[in-house]
C-alpha positions in Angstrom: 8.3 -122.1 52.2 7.2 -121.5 48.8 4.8 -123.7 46.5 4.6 -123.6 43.0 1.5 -124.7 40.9 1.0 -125.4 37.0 -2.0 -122.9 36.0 -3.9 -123.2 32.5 -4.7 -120.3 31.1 -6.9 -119.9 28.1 -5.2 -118.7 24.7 -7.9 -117.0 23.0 -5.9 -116.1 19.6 -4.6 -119.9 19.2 -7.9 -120.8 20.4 -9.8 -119.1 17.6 -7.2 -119.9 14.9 -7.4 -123.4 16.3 -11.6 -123.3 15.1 -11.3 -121.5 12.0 -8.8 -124.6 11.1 -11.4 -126.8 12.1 -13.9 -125.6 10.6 -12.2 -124.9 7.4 -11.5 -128.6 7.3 -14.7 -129.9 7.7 -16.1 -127.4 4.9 -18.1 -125.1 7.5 -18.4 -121.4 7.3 -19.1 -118.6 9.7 -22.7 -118.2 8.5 -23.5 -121.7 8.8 -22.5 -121.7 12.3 -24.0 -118.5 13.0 -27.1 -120.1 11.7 -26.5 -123.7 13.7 -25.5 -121.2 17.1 -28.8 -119.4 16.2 -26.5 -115.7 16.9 -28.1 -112.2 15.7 -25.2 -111.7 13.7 -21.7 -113.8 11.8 -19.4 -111.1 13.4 -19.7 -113.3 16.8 -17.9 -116.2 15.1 -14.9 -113.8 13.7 -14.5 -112.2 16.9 -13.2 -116.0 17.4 -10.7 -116.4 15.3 -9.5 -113.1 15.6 -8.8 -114.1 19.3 -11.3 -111.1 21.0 -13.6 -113.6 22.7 -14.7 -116.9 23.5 -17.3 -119.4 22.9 -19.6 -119.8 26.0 -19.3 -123.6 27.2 -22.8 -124.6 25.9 -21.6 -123.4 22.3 -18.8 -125.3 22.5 -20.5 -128.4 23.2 -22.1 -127.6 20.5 -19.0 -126.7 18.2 -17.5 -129.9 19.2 -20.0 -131.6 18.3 -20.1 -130.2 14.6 -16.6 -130.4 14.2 -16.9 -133.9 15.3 -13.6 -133.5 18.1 -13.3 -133.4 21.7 -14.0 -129.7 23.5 -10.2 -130.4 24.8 -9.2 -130.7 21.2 -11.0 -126.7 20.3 -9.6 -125.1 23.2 -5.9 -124.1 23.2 -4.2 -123.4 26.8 -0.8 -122.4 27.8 0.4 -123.1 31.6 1.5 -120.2 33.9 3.5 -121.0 37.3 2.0 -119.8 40.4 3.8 -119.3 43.1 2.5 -119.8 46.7 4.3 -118.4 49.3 3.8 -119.0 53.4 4.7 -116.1 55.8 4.1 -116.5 59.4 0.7 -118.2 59.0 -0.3 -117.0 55.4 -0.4 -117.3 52.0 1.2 -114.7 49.3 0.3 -115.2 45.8 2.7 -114.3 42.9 2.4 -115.1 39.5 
């Protein structure tokens, strides 16, 4: 018997294209958040838009809060189907 399941998984490039939108529309630049973030250094905030990390969570309470939207609203997802299958007693993960 197989069971399949709707997983999120975390876009990081639509995600950081998603905040430097944001934050172009509300007039914010990388050094000003760098500055509000308190980070060593403004490369932290392009590695965001360019998609090779992510914001920690308490940063993005924080990010939301600046750009005045929802965390949900910053973070772009995109579902994956995972498939659970039984045989003879256990479970077989596929995705």
């Amino acid at each position: 018997m197989k069971t399949t399941f709707l997983r999120p998984v975390l876009d990081l490039d639509a995600t950081g294209a998603k905040i430097k939108t944001l934050m172009k529309q509300r007039g914010i630049s990388p050094r000003q958040l760098q500055l509000i973030l308190n980070f060593p250094y403004v490369q932290t905030v392009y590695n965001w838009f360019a998609g090779k990390n992510m914001t920690t969570i308490d940063n993005l309470v924080v990010l939301a809060q600046i750009l005045g939207v929802p965390m949900d609203e910053i973070v772009v997802t995109t579902m994956v189907e995972v498939d659970i299958e039984e045989e003879e007693g256990r479970e077989v993960l596929s995705a």
